[in-house]
PDB file of N, CA, C, O and CB in Angstrom:
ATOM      1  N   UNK A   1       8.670 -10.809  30.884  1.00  0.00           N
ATOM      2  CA  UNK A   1       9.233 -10.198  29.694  1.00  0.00           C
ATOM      3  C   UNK A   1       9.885  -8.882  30.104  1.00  0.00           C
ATOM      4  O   UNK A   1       9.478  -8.210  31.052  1.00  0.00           O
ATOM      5  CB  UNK A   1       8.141  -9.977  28.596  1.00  0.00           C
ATOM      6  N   UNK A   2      10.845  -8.578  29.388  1.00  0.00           N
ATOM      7  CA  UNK A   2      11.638  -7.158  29.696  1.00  0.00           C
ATOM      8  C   UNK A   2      11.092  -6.223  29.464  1.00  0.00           C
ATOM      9  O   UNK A   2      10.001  -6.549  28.994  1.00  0.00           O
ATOM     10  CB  UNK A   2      12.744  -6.867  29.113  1.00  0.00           C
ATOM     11  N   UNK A   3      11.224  -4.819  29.526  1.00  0.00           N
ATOM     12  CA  UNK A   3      10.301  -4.099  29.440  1.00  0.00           C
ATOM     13  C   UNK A   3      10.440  -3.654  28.037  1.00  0.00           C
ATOM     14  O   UNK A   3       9.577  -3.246  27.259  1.00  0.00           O
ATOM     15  CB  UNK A   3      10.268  -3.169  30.447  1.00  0.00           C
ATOM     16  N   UNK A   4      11.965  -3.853  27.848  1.00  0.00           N
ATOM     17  CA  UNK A   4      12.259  -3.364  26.230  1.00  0.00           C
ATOM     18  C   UNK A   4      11.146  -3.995  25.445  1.00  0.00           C
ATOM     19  O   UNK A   4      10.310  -3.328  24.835  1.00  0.00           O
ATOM     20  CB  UNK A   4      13.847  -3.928  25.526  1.00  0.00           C
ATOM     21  N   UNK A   5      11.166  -5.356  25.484  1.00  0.00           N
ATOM     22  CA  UNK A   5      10.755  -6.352  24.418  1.00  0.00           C
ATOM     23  C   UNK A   5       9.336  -6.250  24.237  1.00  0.00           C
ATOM     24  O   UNK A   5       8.737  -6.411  23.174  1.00  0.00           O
ATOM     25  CB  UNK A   5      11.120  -7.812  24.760  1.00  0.00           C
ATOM     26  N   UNK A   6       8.559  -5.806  26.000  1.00  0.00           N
ATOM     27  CA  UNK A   6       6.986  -5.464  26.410  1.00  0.00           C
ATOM     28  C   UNK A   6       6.880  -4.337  25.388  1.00  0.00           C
ATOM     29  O   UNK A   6       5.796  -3.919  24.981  1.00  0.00           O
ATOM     30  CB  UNK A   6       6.622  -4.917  28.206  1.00  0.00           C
ATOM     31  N   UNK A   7       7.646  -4.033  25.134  1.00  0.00           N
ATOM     32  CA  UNK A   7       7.455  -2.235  24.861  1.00  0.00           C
ATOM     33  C   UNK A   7       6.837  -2.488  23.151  1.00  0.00           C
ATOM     34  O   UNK A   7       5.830  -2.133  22.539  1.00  0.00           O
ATOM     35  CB  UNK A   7       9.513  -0.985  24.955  1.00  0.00           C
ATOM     36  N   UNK A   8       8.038  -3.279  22.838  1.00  0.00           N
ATOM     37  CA  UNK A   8       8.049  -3.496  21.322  1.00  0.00           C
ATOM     38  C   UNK A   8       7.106  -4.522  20.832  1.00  0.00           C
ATOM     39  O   UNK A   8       6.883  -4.752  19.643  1.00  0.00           O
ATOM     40  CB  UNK A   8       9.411  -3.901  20.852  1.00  0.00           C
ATOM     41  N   UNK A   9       6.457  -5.245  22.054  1.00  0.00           N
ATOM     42  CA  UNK A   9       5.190  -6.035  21.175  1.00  0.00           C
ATOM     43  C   UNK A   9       4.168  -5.368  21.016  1.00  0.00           C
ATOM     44  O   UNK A   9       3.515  -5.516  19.983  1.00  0.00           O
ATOM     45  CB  UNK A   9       4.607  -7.251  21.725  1.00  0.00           C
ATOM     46  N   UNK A  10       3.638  -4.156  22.340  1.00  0.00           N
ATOM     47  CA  UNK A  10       2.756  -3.419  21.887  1.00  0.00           C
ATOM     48  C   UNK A  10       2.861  -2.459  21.234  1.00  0.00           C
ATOM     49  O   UNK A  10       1.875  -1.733  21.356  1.00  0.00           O
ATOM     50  CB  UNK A  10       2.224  -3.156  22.521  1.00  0.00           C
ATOM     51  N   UNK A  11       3.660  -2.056  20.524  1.00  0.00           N
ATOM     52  CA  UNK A  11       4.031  -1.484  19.098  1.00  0.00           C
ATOM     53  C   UNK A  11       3.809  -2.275  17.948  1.00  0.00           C
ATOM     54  O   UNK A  11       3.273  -1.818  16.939  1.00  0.00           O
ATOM     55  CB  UNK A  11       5.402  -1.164  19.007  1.00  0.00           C
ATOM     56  N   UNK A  12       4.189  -3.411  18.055  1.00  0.00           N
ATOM     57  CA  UNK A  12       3.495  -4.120  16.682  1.00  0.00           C
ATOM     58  C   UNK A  12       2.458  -4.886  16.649  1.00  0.00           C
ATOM     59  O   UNK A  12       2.033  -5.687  15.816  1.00  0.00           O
ATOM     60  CB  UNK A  12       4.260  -4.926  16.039  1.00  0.00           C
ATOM     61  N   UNK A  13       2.106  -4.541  17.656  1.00  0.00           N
ATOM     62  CA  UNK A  13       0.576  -6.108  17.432  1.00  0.00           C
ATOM     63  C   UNK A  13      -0.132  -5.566  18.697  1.00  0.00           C
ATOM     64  O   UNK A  13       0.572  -5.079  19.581  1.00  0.00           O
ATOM     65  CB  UNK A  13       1.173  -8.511  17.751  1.00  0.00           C
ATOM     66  N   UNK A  14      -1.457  -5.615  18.843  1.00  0.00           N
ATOM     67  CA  UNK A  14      -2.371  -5.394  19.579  1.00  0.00           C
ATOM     68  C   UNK A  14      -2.641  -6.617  20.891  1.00  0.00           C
ATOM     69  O   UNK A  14      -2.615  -7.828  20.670  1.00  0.00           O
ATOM     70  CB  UNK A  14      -3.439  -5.192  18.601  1.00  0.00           C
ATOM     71  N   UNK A  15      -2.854  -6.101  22.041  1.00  0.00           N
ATOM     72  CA  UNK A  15      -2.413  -7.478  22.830  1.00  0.00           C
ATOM     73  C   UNK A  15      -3.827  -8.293  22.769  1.00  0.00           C
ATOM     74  O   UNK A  15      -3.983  -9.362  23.360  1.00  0.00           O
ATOM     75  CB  UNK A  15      -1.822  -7.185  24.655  1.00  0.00           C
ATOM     76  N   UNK A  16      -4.878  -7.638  21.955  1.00  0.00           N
ATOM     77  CA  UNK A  16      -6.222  -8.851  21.641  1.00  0.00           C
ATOM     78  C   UNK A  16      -5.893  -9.570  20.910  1.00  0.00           C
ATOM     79  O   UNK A  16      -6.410 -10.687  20.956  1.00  0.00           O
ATOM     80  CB  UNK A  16      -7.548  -8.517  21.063  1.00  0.00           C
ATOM     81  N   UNK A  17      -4.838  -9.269  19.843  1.00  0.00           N
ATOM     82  CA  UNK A  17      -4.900  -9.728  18.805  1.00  0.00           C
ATOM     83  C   UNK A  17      -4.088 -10.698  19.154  1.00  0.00           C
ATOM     84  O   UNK A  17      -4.275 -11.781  18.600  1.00  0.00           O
ATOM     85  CB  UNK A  17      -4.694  -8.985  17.775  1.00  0.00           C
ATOM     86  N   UNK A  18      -3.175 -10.606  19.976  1.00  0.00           N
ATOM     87  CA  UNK A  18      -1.939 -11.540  20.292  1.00  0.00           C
ATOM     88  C   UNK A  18      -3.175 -12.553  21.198  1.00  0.00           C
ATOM     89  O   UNK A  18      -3.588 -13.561  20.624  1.00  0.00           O
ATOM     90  CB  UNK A  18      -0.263 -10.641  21.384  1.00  0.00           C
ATOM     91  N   UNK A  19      -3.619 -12.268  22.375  1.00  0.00           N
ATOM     92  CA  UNK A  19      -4.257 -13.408  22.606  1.00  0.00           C
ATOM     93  C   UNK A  19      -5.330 -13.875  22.055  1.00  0.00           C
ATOM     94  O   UNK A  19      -6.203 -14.165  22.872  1.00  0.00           O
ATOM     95  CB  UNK A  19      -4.468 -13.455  23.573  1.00  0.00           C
ATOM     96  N   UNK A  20      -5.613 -14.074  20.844  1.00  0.00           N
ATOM     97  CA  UNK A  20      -7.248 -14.650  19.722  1.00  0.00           C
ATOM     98  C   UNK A  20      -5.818 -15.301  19.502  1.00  0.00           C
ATOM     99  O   UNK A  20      -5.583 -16.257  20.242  1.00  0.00           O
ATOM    100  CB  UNK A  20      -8.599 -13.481  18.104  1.00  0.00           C
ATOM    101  N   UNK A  21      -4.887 -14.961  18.663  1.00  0.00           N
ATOM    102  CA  UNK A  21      -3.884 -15.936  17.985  1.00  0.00           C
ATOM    103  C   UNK A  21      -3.321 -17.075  18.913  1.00  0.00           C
ATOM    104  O   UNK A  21      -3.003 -18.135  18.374  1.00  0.00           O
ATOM    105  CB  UNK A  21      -2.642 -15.108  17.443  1.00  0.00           C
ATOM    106  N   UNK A  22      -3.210 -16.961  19.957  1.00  0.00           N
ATOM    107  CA  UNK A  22      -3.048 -17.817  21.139  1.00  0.00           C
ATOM    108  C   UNK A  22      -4.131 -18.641  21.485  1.00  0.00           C
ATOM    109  O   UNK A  22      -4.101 -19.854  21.690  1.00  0.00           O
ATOM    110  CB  UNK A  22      -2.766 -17.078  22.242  1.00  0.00           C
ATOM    111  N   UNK A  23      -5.056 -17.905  21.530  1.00  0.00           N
ATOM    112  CA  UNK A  23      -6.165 -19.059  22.226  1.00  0.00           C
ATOM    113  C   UNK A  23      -5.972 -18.512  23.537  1.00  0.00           C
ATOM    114  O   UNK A  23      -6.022 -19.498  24.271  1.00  0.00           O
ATOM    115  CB  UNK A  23      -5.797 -20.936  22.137  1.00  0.00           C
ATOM    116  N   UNK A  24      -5.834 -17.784  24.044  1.00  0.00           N
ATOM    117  CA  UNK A  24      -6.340 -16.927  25.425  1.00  0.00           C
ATOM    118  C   UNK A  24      -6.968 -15.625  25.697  1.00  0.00           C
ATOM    119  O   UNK A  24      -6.976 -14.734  24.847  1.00  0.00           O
ATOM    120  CB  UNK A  24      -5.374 -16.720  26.133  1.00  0.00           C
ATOM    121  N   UNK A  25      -7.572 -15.475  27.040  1.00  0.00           N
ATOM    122  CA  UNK A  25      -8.236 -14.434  26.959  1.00  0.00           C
ATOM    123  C   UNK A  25      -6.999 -13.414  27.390  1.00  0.00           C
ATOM    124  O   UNK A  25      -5.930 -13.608  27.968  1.00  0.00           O
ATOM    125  CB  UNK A  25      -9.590 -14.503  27.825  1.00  0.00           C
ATOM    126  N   UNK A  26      -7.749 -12.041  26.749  1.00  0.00           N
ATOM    127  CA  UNK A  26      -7.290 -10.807  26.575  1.00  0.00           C
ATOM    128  C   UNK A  26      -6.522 -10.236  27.945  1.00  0.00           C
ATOM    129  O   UNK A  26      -5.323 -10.108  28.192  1.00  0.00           O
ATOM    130  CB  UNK A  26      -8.488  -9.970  26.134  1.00  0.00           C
ATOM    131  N   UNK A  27      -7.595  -9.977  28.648  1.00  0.00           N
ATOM    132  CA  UNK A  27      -7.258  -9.889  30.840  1.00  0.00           C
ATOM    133  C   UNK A  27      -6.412 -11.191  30.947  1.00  0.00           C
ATOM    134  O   UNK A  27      -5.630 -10.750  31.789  1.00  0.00           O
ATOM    135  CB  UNK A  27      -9.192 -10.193  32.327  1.00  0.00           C
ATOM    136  N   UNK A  28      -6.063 -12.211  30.773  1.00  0.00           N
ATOM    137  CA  UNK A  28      -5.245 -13.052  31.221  1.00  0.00           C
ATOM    138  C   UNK A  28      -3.795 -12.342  30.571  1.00  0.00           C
ATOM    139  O   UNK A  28      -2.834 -11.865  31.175  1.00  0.00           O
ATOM    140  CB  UNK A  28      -5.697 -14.603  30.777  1.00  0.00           C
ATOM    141  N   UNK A  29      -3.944 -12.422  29.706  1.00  0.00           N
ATOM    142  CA  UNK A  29      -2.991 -12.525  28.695  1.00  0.00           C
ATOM    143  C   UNK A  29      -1.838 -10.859  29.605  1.00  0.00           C
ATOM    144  O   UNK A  29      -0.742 -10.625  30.114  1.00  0.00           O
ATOM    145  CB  UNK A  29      -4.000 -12.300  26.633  1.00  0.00           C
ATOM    146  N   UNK A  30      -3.022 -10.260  29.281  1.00  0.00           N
ATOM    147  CA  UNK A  30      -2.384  -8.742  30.135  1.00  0.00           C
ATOM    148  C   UNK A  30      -2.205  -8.887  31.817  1.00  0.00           C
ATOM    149  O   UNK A  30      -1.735  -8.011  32.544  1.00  0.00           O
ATOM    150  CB  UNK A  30      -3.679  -7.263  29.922  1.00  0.00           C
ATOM    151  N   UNK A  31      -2.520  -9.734  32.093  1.00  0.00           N
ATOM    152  CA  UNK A  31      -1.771 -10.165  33.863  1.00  0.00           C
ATOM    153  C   UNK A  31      -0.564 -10.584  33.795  1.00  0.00           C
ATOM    154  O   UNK A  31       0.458 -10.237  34.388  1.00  0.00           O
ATOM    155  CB  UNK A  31      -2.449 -11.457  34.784  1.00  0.00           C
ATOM    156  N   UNK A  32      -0.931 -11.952  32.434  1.00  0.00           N
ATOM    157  CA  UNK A  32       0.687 -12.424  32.478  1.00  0.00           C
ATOM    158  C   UNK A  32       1.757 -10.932  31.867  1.00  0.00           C
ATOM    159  O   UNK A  32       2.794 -10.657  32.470  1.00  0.00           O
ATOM    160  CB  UNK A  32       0.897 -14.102  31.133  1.00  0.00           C
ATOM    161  N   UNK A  33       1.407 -10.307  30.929  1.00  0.00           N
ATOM    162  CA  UNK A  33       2.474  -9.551  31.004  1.00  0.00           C
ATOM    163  C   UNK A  33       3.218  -8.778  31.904  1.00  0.00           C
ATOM    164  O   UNK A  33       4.412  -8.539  32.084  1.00  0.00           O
ATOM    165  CB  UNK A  33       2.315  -9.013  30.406  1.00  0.00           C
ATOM    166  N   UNK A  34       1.786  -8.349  32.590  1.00  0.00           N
ATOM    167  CA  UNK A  34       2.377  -7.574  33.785  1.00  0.00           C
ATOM    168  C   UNK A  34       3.162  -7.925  34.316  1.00  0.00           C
ATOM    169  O   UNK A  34       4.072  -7.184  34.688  1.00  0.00           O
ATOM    170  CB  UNK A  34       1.803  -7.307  34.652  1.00  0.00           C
ATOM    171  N   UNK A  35       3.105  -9.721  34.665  1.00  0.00           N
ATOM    172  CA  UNK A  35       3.832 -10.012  35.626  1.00  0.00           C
ATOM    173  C   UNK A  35       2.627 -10.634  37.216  1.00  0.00           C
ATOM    174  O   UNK A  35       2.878 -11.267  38.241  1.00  0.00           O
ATOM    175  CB  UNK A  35       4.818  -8.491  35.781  1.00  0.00           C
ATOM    176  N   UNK A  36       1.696 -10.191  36.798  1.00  0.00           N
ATOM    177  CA  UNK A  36       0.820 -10.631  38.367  1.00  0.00           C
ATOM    178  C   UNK A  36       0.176 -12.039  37.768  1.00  0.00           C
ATOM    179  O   UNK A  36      -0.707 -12.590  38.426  1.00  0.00           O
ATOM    180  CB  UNK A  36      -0.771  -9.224  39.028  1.00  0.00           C
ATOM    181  N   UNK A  37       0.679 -12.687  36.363  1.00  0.00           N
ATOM    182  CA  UNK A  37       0.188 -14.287  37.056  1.00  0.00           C
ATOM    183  C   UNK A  37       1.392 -14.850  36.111  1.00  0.00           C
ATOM    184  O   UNK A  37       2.437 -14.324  35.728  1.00  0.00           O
ATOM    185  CB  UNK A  37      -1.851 -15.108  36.677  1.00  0.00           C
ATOM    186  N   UNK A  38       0.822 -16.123  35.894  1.00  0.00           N
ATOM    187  CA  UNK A  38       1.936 -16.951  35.556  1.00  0.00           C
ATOM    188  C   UNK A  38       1.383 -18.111  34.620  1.00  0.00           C
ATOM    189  O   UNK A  38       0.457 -18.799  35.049  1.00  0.00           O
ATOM    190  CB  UNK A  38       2.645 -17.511  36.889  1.00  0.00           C
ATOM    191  N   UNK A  39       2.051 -18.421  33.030  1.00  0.00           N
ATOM    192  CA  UNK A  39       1.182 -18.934  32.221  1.00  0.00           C
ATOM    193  C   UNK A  39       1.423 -20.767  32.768  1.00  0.00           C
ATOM    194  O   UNK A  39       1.664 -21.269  33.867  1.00  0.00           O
ATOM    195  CB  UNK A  39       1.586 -18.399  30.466  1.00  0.00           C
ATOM    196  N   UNK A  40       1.224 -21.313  31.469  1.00  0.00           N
ATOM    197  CA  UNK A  40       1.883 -23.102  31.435  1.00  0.00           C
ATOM    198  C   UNK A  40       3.055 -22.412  30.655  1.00  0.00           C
ATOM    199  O   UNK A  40       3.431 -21.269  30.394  1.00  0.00           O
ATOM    200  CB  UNK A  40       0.797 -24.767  30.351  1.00  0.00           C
ATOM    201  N   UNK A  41       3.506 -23.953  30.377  1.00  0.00           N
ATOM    202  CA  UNK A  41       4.715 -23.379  29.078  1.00  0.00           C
ATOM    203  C   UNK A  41       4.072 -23.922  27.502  1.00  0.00           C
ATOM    204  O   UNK A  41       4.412 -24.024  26.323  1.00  0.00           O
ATOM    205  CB  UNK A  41       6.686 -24.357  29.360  1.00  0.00           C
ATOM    206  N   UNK A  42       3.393 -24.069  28.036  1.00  0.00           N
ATOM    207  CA  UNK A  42       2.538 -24.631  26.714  1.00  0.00           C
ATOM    208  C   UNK A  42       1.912 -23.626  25.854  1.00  0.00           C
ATOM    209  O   UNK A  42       1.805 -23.666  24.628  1.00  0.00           O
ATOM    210  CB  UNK A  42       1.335 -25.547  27.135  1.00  0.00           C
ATOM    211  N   UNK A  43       1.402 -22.467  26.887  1.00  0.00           N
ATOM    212  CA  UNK A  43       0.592 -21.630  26.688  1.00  0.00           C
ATOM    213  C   UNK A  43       2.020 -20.385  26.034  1.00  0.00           C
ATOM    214  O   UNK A  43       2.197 -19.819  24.955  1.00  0.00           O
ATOM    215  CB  UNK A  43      -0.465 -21.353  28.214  1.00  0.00           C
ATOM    216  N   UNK A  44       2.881 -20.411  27.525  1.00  0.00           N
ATOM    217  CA  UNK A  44       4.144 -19.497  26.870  1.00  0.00           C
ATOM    218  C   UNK A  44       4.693 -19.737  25.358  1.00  0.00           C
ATOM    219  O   UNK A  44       4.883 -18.857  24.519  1.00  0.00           O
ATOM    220  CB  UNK A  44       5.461 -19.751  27.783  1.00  0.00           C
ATOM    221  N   UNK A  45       4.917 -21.228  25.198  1.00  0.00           N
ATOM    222  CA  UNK A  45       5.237 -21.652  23.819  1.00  0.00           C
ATOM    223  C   UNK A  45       4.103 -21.150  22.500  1.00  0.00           C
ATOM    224  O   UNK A  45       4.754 -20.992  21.468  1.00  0.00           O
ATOM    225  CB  UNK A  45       5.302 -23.321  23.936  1.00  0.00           C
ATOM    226  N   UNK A  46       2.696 -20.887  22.307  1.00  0.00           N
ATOM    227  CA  UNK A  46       1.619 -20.374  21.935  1.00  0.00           C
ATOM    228  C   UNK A  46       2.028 -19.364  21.586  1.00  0.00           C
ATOM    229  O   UNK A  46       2.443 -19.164  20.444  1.00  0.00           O
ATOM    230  CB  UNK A  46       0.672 -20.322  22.668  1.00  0.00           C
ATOM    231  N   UNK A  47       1.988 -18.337  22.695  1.00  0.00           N
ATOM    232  CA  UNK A  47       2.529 -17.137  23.202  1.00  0.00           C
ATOM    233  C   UNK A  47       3.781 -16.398  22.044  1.00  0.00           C
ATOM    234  O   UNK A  47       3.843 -15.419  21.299  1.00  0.00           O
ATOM    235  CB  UNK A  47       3.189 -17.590  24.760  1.00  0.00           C
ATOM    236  N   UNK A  48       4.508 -17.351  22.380  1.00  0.00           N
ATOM    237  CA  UNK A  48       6.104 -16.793  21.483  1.00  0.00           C
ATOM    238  C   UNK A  48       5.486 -17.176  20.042  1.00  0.00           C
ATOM    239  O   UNK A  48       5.672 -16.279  19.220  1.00  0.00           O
ATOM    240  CB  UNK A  48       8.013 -17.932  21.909  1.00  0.00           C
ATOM    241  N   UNK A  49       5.121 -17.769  19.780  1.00  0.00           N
ATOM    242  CA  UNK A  49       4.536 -18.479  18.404  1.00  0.00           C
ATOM    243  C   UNK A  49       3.823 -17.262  17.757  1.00  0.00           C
ATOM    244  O   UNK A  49       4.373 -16.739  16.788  1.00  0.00           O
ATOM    245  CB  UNK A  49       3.347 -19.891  18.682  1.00  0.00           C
ATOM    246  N   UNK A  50       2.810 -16.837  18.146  1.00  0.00           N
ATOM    247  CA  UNK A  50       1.921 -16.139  17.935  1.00  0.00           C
ATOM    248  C   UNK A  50       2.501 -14.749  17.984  1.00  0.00           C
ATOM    249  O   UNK A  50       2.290 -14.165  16.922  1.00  0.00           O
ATOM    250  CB  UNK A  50       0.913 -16.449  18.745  1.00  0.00           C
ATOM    251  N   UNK A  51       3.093 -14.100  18.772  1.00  0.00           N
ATOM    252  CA  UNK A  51       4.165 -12.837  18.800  1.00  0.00           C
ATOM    253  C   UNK A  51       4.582 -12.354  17.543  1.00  0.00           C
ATOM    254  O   UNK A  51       4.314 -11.351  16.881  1.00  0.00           O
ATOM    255  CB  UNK A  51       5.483 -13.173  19.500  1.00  0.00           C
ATOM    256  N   UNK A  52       5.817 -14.026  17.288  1.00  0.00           N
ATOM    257  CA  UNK A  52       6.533 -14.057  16.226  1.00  0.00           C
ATOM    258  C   UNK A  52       5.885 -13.754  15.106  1.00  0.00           C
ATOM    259  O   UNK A  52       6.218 -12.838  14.354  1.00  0.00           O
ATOM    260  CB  UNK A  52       7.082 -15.107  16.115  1.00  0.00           C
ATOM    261  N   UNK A  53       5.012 -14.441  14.952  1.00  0.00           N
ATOM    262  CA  UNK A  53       4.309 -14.328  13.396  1.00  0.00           C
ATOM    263  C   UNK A  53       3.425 -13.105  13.071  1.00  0.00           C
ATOM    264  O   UNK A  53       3.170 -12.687  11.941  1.00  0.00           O
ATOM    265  CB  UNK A  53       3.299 -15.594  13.132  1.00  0.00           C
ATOM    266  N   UNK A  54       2.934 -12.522  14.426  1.00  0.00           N
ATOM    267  CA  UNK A  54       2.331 -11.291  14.579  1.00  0.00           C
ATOM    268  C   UNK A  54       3.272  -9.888  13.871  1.00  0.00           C
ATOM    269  O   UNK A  54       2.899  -8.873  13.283  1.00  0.00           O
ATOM    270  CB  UNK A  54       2.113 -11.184  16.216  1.00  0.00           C
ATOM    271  N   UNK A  55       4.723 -10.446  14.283  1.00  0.00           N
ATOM    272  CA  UNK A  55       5.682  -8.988  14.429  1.00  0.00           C
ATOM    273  C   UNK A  55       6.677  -9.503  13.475  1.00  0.00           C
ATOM    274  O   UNK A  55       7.665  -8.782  13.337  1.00  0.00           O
ATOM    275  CB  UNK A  55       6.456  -8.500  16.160  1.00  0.00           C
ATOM    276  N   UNK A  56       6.639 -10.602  12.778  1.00  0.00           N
ATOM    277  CA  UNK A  56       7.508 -11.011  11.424  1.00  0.00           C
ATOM    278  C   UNK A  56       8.784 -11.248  11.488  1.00  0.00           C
ATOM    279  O   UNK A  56       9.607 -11.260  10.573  1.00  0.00           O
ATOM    280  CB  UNK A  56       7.514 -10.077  10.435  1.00  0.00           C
ATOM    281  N   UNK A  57       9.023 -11.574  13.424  1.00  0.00           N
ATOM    282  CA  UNK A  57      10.098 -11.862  14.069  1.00  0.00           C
ATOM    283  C   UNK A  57      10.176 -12.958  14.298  1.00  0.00           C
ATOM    284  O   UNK A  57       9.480 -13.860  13.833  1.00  0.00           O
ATOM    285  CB  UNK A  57      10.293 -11.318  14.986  1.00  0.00           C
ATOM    286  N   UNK A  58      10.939 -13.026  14.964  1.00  0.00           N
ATOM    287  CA  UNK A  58      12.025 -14.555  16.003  1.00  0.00           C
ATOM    288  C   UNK A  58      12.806 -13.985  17.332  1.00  0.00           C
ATOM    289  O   UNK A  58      13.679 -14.493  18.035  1.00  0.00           O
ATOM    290  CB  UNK A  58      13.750 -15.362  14.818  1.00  0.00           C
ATOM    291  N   UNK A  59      11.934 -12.355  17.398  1.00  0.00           N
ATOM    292  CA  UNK A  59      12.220 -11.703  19.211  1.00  0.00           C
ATOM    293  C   UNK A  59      11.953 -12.929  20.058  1.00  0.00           C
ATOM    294  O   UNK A  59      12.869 -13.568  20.575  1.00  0.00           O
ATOM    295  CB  UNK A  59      10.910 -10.246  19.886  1.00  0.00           C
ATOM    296  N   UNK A  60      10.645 -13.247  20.189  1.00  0.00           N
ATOM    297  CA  UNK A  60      10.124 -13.432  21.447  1.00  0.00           C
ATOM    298  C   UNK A  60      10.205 -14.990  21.518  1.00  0.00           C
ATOM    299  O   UNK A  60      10.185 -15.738  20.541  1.00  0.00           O
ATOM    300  CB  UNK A  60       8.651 -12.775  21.640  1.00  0.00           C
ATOM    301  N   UNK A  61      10.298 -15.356  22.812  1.00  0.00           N
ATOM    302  CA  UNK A  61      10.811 -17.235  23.318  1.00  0.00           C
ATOM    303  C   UNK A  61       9.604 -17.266  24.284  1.00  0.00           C
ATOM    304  O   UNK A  61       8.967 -16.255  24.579  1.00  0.00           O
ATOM    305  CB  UNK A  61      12.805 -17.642  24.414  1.00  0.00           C
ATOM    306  N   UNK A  62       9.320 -18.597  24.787  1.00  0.00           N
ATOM    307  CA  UNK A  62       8.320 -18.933  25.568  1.00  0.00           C
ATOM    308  C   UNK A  62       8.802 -18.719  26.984  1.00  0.00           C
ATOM    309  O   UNK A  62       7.986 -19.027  27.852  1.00  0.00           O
ATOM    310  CB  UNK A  62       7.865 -20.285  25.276  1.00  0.00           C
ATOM    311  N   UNK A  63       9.974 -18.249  27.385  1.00  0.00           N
ATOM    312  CA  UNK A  63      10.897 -17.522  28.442  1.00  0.00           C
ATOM    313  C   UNK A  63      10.078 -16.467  28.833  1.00  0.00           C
ATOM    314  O   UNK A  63       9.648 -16.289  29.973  1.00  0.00           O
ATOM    315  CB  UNK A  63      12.348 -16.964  27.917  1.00  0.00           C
ATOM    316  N   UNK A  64       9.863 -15.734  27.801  1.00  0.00           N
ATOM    317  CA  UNK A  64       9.634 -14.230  27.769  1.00  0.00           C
ATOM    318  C   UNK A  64       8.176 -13.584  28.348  1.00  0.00           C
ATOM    319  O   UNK A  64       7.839 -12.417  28.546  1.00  0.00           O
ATOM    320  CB  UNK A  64       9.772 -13.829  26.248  1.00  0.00           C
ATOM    321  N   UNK A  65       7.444 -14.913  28.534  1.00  0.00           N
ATOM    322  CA  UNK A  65       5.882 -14.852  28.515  1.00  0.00           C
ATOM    323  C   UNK A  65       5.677 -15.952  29.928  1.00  0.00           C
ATOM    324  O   UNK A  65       4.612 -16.549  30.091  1.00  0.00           O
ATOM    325  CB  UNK A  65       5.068 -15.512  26.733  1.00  0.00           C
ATOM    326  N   UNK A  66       6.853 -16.106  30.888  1.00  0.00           N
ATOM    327  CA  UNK A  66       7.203 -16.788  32.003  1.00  0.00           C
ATOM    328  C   UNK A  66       7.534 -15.805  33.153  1.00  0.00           C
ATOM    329  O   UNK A  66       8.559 -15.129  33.248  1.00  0.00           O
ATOM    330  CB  UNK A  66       8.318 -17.687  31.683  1.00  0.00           C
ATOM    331  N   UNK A  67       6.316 -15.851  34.147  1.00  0.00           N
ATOM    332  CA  UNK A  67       6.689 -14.835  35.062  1.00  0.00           C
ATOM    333  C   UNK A  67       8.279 -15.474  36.076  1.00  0.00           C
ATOM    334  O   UNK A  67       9.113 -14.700  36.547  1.00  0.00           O
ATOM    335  CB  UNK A  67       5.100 -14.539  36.114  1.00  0.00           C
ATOM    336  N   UNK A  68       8.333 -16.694  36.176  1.00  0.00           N
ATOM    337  CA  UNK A  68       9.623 -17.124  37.000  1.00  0.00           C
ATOM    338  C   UNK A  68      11.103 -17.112  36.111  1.00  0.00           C
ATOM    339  O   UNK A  68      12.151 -17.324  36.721  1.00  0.00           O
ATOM    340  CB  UNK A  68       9.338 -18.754  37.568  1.00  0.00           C
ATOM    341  N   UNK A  69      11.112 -16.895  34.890  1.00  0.00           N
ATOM    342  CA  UNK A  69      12.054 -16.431  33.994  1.00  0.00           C
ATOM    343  C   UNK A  69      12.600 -14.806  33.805  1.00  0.00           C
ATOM    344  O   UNK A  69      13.452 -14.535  32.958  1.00  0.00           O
ATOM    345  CB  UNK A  69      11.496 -16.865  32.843  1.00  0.00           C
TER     346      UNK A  69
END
């Protein structure tokens, strides 16, 4: 994810909260952002799902939550 977009999810939504809405854990969830792991796309698709509805958007794609993207 860009850093812009990193920037602006943890401005609107808490990243526990983003992964309970996902169905992943919290430390995972914050590796993949970092960048030091790498989800499914299943999980990325979750991911953008859960964002969206968190932040009342249509920002975030299952791209965005893809460390090889």
């Amino acid at each position: 994810m860009n850093k812009k977009k990193l920037k602006q999810l943890k401005e609107r939504t808490k990243i526990k909260t983003l992964a309970e809405e996902a169905g992943t854990d919290r430390s995972y969830l914050s590796n993949i952002l970092a960048g030091r792991d790498r989800c499914s796309y299943e999980l990325a698709k979750k991911l953008a799902m859960a964002a969206n509805k968190l932040t009342f958007s249509y920002d975030y794609l299952p791209e965005d939550f893809r460390k090889d993207q």
